[in-house]
C-alpha positions in Angstrom: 0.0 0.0 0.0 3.0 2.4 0.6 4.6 1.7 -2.5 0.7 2.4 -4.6 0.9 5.5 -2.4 4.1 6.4 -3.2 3.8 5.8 -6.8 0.8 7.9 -6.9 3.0 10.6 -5.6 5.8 10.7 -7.7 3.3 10.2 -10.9 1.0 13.4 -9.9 4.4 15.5 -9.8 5.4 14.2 -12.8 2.3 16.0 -14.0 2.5 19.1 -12.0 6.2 19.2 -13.6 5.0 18.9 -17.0 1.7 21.6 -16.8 4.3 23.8 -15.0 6.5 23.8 -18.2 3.7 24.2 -20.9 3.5 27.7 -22.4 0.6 29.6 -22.2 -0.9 30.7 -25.6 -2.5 33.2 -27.5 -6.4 32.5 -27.7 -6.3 29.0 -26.0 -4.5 26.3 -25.5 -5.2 24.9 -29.6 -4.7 29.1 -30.4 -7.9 28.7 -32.4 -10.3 30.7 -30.2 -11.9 28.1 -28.6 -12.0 26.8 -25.0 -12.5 23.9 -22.6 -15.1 25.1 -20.6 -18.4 23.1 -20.1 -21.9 24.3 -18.3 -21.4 27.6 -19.0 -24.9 29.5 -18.4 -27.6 28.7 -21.4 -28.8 32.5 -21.7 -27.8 35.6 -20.1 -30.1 37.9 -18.0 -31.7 41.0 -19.3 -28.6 43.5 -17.3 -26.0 41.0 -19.0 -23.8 38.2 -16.9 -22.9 39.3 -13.6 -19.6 41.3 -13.5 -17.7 39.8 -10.7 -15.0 41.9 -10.2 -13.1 45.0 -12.4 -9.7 46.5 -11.9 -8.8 49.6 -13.5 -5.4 51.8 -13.6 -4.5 49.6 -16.0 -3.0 52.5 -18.4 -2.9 51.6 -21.9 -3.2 48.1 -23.9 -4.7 46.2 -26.3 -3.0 43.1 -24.8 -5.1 39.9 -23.5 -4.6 38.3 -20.1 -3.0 35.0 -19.2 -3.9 32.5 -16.3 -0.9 30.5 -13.9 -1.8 29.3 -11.1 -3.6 31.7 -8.7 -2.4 34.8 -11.0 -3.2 37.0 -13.7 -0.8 38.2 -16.3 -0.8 41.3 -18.7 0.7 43.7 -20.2 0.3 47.4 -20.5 1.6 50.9 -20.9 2.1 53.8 -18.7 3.5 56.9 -19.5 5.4 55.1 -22.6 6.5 52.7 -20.3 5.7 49.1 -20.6 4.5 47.1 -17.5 3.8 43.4 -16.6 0.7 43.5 -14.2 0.0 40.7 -12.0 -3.6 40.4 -10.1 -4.5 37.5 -7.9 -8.3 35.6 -9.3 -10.3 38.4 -7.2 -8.7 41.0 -8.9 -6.8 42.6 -6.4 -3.3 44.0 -7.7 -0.1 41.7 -6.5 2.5 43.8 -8.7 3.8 45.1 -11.8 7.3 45.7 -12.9 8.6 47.8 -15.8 10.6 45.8 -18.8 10.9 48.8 -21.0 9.8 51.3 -23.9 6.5 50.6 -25.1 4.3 51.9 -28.5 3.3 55.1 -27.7 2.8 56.3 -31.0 -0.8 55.9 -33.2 -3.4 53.6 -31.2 -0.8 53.9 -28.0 -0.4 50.9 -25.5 0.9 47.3 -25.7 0.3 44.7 -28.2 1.4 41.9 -27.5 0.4 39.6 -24.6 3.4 38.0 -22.0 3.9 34.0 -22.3 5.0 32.4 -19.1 6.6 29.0 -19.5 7.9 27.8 -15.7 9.7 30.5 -14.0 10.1 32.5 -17.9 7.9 35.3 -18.9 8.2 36.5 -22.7 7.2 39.8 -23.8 7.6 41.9 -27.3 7.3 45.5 -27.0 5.6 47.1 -29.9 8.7 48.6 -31.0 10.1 45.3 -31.6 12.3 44.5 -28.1 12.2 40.8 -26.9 12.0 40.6 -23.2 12.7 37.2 -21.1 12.6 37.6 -17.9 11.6 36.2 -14.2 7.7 36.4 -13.9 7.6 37.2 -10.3 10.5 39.4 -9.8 10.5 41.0 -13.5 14.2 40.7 -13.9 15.2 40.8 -17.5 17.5 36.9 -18.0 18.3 38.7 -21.6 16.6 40.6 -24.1 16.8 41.3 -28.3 16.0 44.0 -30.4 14.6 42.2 -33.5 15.3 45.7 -35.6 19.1 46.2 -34.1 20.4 42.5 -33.6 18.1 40.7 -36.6 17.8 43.7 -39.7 13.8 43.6 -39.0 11.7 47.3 -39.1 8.7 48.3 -37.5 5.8 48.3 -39.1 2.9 51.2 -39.4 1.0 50.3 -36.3 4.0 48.5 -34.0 4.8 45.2 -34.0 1.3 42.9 -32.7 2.8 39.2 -32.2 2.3 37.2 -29.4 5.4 34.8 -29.0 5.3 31.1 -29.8 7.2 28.8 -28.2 7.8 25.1 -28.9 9.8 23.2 -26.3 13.0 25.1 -26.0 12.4 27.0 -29.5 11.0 30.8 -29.6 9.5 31.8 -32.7 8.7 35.2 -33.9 8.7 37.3 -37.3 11.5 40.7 -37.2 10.8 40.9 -41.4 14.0 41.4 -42.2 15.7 40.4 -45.7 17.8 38.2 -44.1 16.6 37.4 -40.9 12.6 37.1 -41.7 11.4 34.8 -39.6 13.6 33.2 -36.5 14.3 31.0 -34.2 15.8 32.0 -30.8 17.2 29.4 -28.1 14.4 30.4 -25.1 16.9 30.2 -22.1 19.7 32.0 -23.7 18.4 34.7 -27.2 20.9 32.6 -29.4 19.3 32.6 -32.8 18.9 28.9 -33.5 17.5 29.1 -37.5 16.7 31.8 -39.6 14.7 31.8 -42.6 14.7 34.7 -45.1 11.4 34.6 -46.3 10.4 36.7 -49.3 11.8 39.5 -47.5 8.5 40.8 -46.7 8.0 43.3 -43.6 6.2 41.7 -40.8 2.2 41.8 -40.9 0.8 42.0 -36.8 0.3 38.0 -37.0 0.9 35.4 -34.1 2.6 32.2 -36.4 0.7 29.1 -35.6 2.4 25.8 -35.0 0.7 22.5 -36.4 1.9 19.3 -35.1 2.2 17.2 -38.2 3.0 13.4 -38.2 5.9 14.3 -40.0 6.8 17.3 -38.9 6.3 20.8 -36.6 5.1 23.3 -39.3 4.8 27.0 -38.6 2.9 29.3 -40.2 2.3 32.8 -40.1 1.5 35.7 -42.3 3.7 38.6 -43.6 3.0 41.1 -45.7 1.9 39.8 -49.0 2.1 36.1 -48.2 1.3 33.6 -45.9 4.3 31.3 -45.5 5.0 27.8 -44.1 8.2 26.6 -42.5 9.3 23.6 -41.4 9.9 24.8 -37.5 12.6 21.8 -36.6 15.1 23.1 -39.2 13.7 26.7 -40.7 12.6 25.6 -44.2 10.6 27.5 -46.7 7.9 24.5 -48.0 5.9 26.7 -49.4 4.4 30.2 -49.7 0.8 31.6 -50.9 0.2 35.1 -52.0 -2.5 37.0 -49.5 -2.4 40.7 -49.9 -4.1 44.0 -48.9 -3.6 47.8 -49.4 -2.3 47.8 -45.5 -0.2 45.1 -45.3 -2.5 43.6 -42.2 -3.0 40.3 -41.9 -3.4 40.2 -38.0 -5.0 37.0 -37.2 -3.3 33.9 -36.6 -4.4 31.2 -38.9 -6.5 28.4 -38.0 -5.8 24.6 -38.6 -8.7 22.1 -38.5 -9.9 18.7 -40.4 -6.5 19.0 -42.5 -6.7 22.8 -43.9 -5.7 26.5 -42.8 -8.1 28.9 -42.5 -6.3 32.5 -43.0 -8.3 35.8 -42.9 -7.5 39.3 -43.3 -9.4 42.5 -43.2 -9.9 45.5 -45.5 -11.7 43.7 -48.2 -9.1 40.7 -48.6 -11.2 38.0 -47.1 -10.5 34.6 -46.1 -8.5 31.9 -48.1 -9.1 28.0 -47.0 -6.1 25.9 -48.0 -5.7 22.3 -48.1 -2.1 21.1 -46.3 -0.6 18.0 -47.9 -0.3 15.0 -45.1 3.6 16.0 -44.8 2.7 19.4 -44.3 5.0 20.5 -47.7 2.6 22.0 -50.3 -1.0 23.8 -50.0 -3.6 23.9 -52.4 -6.6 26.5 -52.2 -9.7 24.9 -51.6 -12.0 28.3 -51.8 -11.7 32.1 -51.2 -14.5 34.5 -49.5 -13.9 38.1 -50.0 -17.0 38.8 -47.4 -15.5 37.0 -44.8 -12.7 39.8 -44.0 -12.4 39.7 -40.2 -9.2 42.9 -40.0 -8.1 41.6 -36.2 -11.0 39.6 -34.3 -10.0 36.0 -35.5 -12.0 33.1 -36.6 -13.5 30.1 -34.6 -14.2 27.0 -36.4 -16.9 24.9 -34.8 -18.3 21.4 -36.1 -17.7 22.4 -39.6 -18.0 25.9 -39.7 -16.4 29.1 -39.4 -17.8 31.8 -37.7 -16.4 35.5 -37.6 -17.1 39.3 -38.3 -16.2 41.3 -41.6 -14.2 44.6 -41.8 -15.3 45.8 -44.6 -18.6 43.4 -44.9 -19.4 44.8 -40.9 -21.6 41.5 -40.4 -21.1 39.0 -38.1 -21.5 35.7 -40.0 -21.7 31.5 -40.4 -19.6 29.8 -43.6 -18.9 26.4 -44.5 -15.5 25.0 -43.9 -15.8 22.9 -46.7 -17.1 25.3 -49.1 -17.0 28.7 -47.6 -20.5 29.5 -48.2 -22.1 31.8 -46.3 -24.9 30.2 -43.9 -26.2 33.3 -42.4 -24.5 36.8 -41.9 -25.8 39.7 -39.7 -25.3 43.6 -38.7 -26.6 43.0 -35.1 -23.7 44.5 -32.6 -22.5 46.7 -35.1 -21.0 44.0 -37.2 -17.2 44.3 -36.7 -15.5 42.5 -33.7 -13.5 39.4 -32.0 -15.2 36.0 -31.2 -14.3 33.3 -29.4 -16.3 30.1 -28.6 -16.6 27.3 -25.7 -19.6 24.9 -24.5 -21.4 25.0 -28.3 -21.8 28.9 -27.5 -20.3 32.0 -29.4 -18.4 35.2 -27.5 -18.5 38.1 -29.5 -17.1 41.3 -28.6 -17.9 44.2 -31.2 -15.7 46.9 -31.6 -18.6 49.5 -30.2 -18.3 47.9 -26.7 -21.4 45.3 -27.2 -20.4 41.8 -25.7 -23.1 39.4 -26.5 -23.5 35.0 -26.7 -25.1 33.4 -29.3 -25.7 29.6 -30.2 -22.8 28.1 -32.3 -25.0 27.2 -35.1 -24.9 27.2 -38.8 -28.9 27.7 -39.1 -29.1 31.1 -37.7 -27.9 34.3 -35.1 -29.5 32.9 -32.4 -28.9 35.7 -29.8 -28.3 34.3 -26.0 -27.3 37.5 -23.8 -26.2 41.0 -24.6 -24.5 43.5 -22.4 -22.4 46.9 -23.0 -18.6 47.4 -21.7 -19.6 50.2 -19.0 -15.2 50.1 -18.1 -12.4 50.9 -19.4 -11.0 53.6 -22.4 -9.8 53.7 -25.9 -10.4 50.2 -28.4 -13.1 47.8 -28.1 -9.7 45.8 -29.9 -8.7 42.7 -27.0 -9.6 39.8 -27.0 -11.6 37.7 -24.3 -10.4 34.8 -22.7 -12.6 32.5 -20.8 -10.8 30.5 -17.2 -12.5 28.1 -15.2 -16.2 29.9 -15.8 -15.2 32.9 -16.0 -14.8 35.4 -19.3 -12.5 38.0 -18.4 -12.5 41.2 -21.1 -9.4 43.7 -21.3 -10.5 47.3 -22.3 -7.8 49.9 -22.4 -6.9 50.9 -18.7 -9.8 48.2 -16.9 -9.8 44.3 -16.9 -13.4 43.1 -16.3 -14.4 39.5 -14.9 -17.9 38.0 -15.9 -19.4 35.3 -14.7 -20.3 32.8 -17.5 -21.0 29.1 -15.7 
């Protein structure tokens, strides 16, 4: 009985060990929008779910937070300063450290949101400085400036991406000539591969990894193309051309049943391709210029992909294997992020509407609605749901709803 005891021990720190040192990730754990969480409420009440707590003094941000443990990360900007925040789960305010000079320029505040791996925090500043440092102390272990040390430049609006890590690899995009796409040894900045890309400037997107029988494959978006690299070695396999008068392509693409779903706003649209099994060549399986989502991602659910338009400005239903449009609305003001958990749709509209709605090709079936009543600046963040709860960043205030 001591030795079953025993062995029960040492297996359930093997776990803790291992959840300890998986990353956390841009819009959930698959980075597709869509969450674990199960008997969430079935309708909301007339006022909206109940808020159960709000911070504000955040400063500036269009950042999203992350959950470890009993602690909240996120980013933000004060007084052109960036700043890691950390709140405990009843929103109370642990700390924040500086790590350095933040985007203070058009649409001010930080972009990207920190990833905490174990006892590493990584942060990009939106003028292109790579921070690793010690999430609870906020010492910088090293740091890179993807424009100084990697020949990248800063794009219109300040660089976007949320870092991607695989095991010991960091991934990220400086679009240089040379140094396009990289990737960086996590404990120590060394640049591990670089890939040259077409040469193309950056383009706001957080790269995707797919986990291929064959092999890791990255993919992410610059300027005019979306490309796809072999992330074990840095390979070009294979590029595809996806283009508009901004250069924007801010929404990481989306792998399900075998293709990429990859959408960008201002009239481009979305463009399904089919990946080979070896993950070396894509073919385009169809093109919707309607479906033109500029930064509020897609969610694919049971076959089909739900999202807003830019310049459309309706929410709307397509099939993933055709991309035909099953129903499209101008409810909520029609521009906006969703994300998705329990069969149910989160949409947050770029006018401060937040509203649930029935993941279902046969119609906008409208669950709950409520307006933002905190925060300043950009209906822009997006939501993450934790353990029941849907917690929405809006500029300076970080508001948590409850949802189960």
């Amino acid at each position: 009985m001591q030795i079953r005891n025993l062995l029960v021990v040492i297996l359930m720190c093997a776990v803790a060990v291992a959840n300890a040192q998986e990353p956390t990730k841009w819009r959930g754990e698959q980075q597709n929008g869509v969450y674990p969480d199960k008997n969430l409420l079935d309708t909301w009440p007339e006022s909206g779910p109940e808020v159960l707590w709000h911070f504000e003094g955040l400063g500036e941000g269009h950042s999203s937070p992350v959950f470890v443990g009993d602690k909240i990360y996120l980013s933000s900007m004060i007084d052109s300063t960036g700043y890691i925040f950390i709140l405990d789960m009843q929103g109370n305010l642990l700390e924040k450290y500086p790590y350095g000079l933040e985007f203070f320029d058009s649409y001010p505040g930080t972009r990207s949101t920190p990833v905490i791996v174990g006892d590493w925090l990584y942060i990009m500043s939106g003028k292109g400085v790579l921070y690793a440092m010690n999430p609870e102390t906020g010492d910088v272990k090293w740091k890179k400036d993807l424009f100084k040390d990697f020949d990248g430049e800063n794009i219109r609006w300040g660089v976007t991406e949320t870092l991607k890590l695989d095991g010991d690899k960091l991934f990220c995009s400086p679009g240089g000539d040379d140094y396009n796409v990289i990737a960086l040894d996590r404990k120590t900045g060394e640049l591990i591969w670089k890939n040259e890309g077409l040469g193309e400037l950056s383009a706001y997107c957080t790269p995707l990894i797919v986990d291929l029988p064959e092999r890791k494959l990255l993919v992410t978006m610059m300027a005019s193309h979306i490309l796809g690299i072999d992330a074990d070695n840095g390979d070009l396999l294979w590029n595809y051309e996806q283009t508009n008068r901004w250069s924007v392509h801010a929404n990481t693409p989306v792998y399900y049943d075998g293709g990429l779903v990859c959408t960008s706003g201002y009239g481009r649209g979305t463009v399904k391709l089919n990946l080979s099994e070896d993950g070396g060549s894509v073919e385009k399986a169809w093109h919707n210029d309607d479906l033109d989502t500029r930064m509020g991602g897609v969610v694919i659910i049971d076959g089909y992909v739900y999202a807003s338009g830019d310049n459309s400005r309706k929410w709307q239903c397509v099939d993933f294997e055709t991309g035909e449009e099953k129903w499209s609305t101008r409810e909520l003001g029609g521009r906006g992020v969703v994300i998705a958990a329990d069969g149910k749709l989160f949409l947050y509209s770029d006018r401060g509407d937040l509203a649930m709605i029935k993941a279902t090709p046969e119609a906008f079936k409208l669950l709950g609605q409520t307006r933002v009543e905190y925060g300043t600046a950009q209906h822009w963040s997006h939501p993450v749901i934790n353990d029941g709860v849907l917690y929405l960043r809006h500029g300076d205030a970080l508001v948590a709803y409850k949802i189960k």
